[in-house]
The first five atom37 places (N, CA, C, CB, O) and aatype in JSON, in Angstrom:
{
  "aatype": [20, 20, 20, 20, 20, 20, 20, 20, 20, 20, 20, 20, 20, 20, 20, 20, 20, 20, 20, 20, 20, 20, 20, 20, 20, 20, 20, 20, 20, 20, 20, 20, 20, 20, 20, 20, 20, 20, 20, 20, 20, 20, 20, 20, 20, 20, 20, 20, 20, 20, 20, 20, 20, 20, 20, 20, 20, 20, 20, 20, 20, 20, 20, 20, 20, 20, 20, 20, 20, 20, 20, 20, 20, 20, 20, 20, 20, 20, 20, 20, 20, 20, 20, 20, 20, 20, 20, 20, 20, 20, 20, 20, 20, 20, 20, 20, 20, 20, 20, 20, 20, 20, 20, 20, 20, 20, 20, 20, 20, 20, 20, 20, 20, 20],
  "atom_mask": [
    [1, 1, 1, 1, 1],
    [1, 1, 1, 1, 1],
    [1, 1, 1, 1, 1],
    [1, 1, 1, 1, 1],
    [1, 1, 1, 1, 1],
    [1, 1, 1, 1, 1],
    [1, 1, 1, 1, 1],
    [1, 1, 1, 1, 1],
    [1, 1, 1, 1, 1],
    [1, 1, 1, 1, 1],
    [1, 1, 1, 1, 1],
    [1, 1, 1, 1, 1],
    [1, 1, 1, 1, 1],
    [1, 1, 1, 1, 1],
    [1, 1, 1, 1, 1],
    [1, 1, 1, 1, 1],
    [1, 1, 1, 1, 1],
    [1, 1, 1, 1, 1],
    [1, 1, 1, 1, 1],
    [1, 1, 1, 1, 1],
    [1, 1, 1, 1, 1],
    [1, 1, 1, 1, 1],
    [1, 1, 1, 1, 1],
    [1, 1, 1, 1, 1],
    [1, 1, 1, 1, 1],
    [1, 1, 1, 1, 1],
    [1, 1, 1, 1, 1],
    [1, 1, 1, 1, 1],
    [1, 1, 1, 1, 1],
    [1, 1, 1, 1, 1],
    [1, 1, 1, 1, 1],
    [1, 1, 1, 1, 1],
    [1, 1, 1, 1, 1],
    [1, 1, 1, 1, 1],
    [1, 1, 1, 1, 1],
    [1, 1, 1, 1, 1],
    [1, 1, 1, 1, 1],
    [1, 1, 1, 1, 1],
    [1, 1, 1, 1, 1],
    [1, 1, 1, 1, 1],
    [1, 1, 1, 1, 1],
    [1, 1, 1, 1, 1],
    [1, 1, 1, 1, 1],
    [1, 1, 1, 1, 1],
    [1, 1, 1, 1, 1],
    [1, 1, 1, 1, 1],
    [1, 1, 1, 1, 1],
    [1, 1, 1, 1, 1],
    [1, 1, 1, 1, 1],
    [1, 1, 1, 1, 1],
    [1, 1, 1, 1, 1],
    [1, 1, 1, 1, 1],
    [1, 1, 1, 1, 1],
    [1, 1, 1, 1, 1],
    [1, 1, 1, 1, 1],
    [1, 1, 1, 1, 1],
    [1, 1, 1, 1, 1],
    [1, 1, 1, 1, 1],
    [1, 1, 1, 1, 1],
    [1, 1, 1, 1, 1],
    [1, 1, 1, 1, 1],
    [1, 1, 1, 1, 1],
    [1, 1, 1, 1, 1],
    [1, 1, 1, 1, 1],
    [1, 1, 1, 1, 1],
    [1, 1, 1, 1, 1],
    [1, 1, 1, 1, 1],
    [1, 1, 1, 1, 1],
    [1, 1, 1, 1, 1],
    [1, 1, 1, 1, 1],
    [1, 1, 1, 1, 1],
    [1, 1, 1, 1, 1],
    [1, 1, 1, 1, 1],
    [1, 1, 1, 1, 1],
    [1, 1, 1, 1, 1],
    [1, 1, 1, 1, 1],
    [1, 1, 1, 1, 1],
    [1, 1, 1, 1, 1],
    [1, 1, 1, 1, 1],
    [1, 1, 1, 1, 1],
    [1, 1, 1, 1, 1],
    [1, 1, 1, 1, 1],
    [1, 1, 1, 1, 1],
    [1, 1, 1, 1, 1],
    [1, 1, 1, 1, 1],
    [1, 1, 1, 1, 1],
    [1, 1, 1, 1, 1],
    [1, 1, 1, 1, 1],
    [1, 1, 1, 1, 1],
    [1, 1, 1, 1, 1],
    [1, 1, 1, 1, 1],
    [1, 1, 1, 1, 1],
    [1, 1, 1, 1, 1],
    [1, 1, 1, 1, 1],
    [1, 1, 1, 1, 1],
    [1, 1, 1, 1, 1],
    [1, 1, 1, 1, 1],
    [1, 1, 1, 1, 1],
    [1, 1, 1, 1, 1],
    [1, 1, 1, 1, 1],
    [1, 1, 1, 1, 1],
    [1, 1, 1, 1, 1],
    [1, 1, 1, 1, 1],
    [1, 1, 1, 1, 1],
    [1, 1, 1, 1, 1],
    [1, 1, 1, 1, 1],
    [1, 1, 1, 1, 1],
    [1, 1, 1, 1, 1],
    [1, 1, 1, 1, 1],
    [1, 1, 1, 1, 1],
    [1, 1, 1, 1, 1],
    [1, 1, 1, 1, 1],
    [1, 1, 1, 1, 1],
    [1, 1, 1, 1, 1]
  ],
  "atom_positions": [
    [[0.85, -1.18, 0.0], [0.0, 0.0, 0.0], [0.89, 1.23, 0.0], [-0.96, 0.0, 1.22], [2.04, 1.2, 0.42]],
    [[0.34, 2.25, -0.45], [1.26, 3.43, -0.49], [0.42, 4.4, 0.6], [1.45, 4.14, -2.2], [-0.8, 4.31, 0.75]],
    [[1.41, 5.5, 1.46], [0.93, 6.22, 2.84], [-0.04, 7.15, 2.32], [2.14, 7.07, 3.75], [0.27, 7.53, 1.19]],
    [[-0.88, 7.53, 2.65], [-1.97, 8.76, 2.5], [-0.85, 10.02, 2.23], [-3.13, 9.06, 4.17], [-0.84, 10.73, 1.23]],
    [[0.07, 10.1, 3.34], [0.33, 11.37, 3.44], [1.53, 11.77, 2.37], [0.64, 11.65, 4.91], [1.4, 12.89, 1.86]],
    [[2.65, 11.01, 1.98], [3.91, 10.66, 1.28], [3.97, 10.21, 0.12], [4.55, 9.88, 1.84], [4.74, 10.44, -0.8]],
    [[3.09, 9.53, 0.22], [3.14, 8.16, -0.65], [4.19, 6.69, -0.84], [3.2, 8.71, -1.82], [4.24, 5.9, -1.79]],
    [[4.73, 6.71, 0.08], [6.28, 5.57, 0.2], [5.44, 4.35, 0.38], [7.66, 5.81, 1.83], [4.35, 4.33, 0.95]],
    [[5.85, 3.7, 0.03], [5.29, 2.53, 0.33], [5.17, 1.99, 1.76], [5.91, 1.73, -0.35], [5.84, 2.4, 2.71]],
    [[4.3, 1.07, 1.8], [4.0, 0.98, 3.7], [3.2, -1.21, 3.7], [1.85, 3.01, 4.44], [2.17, -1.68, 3.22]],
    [[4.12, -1.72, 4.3], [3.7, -2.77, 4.4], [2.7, -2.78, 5.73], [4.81, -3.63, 4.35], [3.05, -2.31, 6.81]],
    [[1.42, -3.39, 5.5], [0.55, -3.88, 6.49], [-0.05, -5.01, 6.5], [-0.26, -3.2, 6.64], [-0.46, -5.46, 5.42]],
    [[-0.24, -5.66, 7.58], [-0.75, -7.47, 7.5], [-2.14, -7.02, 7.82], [0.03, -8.9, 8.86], [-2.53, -6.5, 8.87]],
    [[-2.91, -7.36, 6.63], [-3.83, -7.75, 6.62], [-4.52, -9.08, 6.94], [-3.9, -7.43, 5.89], [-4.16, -10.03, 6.24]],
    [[-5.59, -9.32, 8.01], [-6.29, -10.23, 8.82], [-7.71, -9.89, 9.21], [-5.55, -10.42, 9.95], [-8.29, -9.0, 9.84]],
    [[-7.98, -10.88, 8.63], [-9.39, -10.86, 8.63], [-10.13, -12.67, 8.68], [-9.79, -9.91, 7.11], [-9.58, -13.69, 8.27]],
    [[-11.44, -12.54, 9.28], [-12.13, -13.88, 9.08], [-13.76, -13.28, 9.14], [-11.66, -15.17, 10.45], [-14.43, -12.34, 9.58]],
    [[-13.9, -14.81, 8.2], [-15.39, -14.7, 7.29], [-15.99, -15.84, 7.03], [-15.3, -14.13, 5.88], [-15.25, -16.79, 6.74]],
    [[-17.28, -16.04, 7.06], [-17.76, -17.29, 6.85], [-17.81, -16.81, 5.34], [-19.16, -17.84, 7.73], [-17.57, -15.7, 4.87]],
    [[-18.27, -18.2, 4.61], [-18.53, -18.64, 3.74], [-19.88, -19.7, 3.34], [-17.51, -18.95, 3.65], [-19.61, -20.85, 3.0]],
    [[-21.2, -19.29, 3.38], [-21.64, -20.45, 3.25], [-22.67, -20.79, 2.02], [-22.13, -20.69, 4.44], [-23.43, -19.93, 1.6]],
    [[-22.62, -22.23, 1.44], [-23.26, -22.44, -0.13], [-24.32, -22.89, -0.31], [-22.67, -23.22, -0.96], [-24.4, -23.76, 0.55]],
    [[-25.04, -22.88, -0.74], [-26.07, -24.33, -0.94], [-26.4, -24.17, -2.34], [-27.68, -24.44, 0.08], [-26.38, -23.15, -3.04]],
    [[-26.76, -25.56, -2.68], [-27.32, -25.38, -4.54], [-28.34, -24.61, -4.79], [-27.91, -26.72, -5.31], [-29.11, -24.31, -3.87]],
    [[-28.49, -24.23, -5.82], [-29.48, -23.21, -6.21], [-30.55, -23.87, -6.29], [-29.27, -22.47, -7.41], [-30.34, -25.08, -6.37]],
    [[-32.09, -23.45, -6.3], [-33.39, -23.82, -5.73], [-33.29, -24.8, -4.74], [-34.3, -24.28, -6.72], [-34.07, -25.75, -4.78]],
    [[-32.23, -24.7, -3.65], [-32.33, -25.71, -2.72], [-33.65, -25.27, -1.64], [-30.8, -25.87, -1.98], [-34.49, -26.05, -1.19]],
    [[-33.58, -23.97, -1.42], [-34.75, -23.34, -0.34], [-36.06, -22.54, -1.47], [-33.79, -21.82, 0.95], [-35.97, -21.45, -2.04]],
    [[-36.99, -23.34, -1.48], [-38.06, -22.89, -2.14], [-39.23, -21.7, -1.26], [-38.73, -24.28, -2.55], [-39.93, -21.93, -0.27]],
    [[-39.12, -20.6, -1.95], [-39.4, -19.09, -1.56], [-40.34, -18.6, -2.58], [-38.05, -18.12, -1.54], [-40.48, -19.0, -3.73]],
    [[-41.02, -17.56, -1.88], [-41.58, -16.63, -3.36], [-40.86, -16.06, -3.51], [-42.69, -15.74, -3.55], [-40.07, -16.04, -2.57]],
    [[-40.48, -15.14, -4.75], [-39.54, -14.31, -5.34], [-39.51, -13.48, -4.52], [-39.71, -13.83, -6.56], [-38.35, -13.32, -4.14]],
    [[-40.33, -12.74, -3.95], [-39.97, -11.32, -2.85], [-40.73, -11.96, -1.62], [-40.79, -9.42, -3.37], [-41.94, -12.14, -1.49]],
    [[-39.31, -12.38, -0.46], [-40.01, -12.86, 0.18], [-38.88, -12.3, 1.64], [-40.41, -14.44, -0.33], [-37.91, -13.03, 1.87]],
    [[-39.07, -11.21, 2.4], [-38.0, -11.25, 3.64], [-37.03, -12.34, 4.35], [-38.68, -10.94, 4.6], [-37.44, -13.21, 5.12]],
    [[-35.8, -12.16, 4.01], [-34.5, -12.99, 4.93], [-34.43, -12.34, 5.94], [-32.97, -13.08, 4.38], [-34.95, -11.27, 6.24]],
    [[-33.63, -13.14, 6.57], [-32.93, -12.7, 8.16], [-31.73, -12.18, 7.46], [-32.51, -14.12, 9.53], [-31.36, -12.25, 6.29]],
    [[-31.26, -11.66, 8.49], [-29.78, -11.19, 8.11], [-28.64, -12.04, 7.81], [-29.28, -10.46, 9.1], [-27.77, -11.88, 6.95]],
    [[-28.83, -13.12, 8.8], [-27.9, -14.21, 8.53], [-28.41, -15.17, 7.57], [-27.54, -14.91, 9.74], [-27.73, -16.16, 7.29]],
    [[-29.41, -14.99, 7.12], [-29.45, -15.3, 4.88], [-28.79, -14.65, 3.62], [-30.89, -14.94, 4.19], [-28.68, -14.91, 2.42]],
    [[-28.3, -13.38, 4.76], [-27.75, -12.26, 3.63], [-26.42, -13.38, 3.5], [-27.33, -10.18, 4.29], [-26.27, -13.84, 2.36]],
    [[-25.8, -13.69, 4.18], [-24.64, -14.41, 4.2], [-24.65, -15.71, 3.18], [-24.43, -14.8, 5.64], [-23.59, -16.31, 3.01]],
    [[-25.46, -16.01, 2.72], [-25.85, -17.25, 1.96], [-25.77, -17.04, 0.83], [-27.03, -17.76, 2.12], [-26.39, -16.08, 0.38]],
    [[-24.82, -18.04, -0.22], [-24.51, -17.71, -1.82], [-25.13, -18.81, -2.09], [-22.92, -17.55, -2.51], [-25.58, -19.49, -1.17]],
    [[-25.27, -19.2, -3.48], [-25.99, -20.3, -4.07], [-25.09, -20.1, -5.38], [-27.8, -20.18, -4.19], [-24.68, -19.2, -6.11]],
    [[-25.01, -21.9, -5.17], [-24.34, -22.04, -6.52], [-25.02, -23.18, -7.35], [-22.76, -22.35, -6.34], [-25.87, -23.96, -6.91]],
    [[-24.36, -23.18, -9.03], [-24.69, -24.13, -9.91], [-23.83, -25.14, -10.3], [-25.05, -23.62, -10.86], [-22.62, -24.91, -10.39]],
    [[-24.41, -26.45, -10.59], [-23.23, -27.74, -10.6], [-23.08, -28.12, -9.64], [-21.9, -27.61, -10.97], [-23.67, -28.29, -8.58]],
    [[-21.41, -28.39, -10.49], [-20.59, -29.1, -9.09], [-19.51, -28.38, -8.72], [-19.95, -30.59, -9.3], [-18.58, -28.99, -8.2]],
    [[-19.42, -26.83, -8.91], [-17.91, -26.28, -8.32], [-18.11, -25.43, -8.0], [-16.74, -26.07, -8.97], [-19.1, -25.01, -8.6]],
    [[-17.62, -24.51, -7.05], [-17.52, -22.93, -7.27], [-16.59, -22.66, -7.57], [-17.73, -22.07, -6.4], [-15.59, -23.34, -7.77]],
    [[-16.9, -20.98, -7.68], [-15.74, -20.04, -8.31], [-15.23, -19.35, -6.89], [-16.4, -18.72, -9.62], [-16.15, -18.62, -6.53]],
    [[-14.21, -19.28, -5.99], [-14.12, -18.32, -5.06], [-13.12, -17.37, -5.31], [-13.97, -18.83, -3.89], [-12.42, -16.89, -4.41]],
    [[-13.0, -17.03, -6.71], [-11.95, -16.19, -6.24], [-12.78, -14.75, -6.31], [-10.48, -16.32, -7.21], [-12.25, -13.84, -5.66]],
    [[-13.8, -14.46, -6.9], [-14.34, -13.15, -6.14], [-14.91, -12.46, -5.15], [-14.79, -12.85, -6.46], [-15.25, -11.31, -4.85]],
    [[-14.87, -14.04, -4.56], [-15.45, -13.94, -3.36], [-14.3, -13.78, -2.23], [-16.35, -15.15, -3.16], [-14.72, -13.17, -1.25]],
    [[-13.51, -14.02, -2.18], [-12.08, -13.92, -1.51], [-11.48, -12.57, -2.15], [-11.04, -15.35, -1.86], [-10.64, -12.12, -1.37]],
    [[-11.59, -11.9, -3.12], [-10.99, -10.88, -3.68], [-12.12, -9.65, -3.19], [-10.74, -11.16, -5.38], [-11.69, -8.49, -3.21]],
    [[-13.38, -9.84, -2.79], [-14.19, -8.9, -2.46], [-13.66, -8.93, -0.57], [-15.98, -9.34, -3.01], [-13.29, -7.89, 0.0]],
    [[-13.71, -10.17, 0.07], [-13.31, -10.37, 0.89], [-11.9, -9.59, 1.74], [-13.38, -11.39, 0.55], [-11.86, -9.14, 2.88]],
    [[-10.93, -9.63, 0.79], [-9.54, -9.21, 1.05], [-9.91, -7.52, 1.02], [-8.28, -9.84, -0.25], [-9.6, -6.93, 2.06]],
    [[-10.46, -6.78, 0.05], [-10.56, -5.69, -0.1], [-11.22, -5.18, 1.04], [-11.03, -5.46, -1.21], [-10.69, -4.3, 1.71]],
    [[-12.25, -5.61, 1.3], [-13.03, -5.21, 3.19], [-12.34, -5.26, 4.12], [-14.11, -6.13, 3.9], [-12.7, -4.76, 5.19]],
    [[-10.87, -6.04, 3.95], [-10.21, -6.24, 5.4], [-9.45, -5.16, 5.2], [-9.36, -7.66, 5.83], [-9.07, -4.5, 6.16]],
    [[-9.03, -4.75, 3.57], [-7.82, -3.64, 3.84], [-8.08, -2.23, 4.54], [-7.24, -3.24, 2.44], [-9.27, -1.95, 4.67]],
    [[-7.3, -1.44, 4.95], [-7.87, 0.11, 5.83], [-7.94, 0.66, 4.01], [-6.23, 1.34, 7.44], [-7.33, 0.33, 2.99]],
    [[-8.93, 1.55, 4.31], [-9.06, 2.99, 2.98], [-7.66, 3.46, 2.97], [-10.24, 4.63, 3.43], [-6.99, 3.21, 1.97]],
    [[-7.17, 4.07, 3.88], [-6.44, 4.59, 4.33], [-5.05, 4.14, 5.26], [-7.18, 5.16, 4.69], [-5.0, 3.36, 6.21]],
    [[-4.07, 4.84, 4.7], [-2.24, 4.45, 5.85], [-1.51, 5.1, 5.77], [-1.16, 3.29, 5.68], [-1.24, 5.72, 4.74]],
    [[-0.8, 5.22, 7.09], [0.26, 6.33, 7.11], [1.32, 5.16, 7.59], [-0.03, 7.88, 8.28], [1.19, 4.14, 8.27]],
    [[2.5, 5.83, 6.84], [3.54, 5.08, 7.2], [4.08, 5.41, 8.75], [4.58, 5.29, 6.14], [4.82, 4.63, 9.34]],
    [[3.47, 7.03, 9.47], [3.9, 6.57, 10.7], [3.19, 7.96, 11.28], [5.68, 6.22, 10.93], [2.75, 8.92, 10.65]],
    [[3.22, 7.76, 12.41], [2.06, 8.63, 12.66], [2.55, 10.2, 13.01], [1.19, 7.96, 13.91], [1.85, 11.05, 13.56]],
    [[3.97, 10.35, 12.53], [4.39, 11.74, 12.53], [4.98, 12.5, 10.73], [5.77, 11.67, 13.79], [5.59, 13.51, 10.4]],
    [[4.42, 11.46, 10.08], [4.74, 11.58, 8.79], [4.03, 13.41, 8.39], [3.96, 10.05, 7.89], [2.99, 14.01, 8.65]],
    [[5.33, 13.71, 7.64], [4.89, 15.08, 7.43], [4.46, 15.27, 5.92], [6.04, 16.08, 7.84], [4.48, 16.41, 5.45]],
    [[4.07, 14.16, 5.14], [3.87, 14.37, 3.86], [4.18, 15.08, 3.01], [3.16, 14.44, 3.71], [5.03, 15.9, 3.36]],
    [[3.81, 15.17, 1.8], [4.39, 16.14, 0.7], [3.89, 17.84, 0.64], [3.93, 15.43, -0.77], [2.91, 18.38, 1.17]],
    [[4.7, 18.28, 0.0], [4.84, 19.91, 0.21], [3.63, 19.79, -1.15], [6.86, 20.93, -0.08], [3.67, 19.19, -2.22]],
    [[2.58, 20.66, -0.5], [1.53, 21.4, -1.72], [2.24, 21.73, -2.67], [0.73, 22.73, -1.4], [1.8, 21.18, -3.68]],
    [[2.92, 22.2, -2.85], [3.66, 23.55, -3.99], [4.62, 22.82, -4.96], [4.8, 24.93, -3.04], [4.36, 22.65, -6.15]],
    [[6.01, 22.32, -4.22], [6.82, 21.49, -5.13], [6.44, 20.01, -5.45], [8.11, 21.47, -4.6], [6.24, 19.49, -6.55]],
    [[6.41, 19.47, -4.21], [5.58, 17.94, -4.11], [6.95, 17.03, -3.77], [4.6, 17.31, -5.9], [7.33, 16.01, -4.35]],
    [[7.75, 17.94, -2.35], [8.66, 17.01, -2.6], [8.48, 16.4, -0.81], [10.33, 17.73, -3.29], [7.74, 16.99, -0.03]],
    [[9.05, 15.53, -0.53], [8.78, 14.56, 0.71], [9.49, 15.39, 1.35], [9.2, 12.94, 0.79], [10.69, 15.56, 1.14]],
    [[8.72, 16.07, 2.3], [9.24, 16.59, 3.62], [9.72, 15.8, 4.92], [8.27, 17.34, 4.04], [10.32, 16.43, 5.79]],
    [[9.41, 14.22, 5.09], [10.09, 13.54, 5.54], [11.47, 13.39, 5.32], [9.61, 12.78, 5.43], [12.23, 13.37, 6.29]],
    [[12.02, 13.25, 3.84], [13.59, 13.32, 3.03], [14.2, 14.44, 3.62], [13.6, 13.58, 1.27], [15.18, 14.4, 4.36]],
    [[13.42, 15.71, 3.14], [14.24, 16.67, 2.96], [13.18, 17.7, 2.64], [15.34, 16.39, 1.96], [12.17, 17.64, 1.94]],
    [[13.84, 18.88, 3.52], [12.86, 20.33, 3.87], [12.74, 20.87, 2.37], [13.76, 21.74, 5.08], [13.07, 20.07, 1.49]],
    [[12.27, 22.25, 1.94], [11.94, 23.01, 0.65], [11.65, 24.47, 1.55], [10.42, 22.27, -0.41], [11.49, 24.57, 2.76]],
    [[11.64, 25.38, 0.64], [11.8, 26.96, 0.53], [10.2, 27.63, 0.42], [12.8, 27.38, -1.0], [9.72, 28.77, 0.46]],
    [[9.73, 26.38, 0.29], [8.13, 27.17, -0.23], [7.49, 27.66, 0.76], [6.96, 26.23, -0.9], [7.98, 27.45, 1.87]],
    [[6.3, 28.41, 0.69], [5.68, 29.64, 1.97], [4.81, 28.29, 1.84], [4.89, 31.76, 1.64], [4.38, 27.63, 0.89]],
    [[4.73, 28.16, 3.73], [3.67, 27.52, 4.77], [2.54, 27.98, 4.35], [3.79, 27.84, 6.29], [1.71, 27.08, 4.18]],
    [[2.16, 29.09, 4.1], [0.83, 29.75, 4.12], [0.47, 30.28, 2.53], [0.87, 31.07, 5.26], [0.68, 31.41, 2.09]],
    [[0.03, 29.42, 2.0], [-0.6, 30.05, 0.47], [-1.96, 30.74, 0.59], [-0.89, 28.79, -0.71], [-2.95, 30.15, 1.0]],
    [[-1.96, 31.84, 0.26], [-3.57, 32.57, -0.27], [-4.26, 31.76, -0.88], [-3.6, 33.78, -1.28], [-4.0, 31.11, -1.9]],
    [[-5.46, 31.82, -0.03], [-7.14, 31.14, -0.55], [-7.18, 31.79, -1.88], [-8.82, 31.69, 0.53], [-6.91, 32.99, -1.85]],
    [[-7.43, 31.32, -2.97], [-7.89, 31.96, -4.7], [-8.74, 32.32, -4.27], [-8.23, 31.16, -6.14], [-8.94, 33.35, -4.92]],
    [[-10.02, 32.21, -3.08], [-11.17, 31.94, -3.16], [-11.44, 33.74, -3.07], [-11.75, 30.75, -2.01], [-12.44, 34.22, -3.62]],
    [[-10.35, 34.71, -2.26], [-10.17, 35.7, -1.24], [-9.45, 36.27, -1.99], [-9.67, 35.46, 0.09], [-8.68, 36.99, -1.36]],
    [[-9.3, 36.32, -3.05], [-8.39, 37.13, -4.1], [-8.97, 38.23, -4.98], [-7.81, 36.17, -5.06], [-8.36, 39.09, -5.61]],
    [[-10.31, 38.01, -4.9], [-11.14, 39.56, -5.13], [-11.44, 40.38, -4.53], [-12.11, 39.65, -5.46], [-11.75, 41.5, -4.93]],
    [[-11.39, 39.88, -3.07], [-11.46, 40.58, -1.84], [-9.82, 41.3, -1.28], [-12.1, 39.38, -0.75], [-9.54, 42.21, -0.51]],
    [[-9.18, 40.54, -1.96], [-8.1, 41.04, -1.17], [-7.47, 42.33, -2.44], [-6.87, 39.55, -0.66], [-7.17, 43.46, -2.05]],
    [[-7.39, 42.02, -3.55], [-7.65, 43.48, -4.93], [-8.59, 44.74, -4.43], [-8.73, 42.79, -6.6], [-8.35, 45.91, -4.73]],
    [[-9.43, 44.42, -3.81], [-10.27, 45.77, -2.94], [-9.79, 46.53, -1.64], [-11.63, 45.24, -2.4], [-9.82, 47.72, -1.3]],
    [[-9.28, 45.18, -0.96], [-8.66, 45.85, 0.01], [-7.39, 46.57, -0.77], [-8.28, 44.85, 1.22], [-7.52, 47.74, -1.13]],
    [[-6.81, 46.24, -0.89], [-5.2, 46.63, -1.95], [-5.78, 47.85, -2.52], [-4.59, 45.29, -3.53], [-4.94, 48.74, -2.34]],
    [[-7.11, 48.47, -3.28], [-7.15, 49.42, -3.89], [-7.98, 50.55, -2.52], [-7.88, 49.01, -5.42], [-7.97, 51.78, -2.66]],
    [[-8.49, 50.02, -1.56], [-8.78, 51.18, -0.36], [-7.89, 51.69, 0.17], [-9.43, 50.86, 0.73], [-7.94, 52.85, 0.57]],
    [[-6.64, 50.78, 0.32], [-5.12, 51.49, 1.05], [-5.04, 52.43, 0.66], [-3.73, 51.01, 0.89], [-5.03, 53.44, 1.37]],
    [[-4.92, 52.46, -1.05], [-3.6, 53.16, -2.09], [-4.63, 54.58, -2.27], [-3.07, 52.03, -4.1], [-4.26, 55.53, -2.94]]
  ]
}
């Protein structure tokens, strides 16, 4: 995985557990719209004689991973401006950039001074 804040790469063990459970298809005879329990939500149905699990293990793995990682919890991430790793090595650029948002406002003030 790569860090939220840096981007360096960041190893994490992922662990997780999950049931799994199958039964053949039209094994439980239902009307088409008919309320489950919750622990039916858990229930796949399959055809034949095999399943397929690898999307089911690949949907699986993805729920265990975090959205989100920092490689450490004082990581100072990349500089807005140049984009260079302030963990490595510092840069010259101003801490404090002007909002664009405040830049018509701030041309008015600038012309009440003068």
């Amino acid at each position: 995985m790569r860090c939220a804040r840096c981007l360096e790469p960041v190893l994490k063990d992922v662990s997780s557990s999950f049931d799994l459970i199958y039964r053949p298809q039209g094994s439980e005879k239902r009307p088409d719209e008919a309320s489950i329990s919750e622990a039916e939500t858990e229930i796949g149905f399959y055809q034949g004689n095999g399943l397929l699990l690898e999307d089911v293990i690949k949907e699986q793995l993805l729920l265990a991973v975090p959205l989100r990682v920092v490689c450490r919890d004082e990581c100072k991430g990349l500089c807005p401006q140049c984009g260079r790793n302030r963990n490595l090595e510092s840069c010259n650029c101003s801490s404090q950039l002007p909002d664009p948002r405040w830049a018509a406002l701030e041309d008015i003030k600038n012309k009440l001074k003068h």
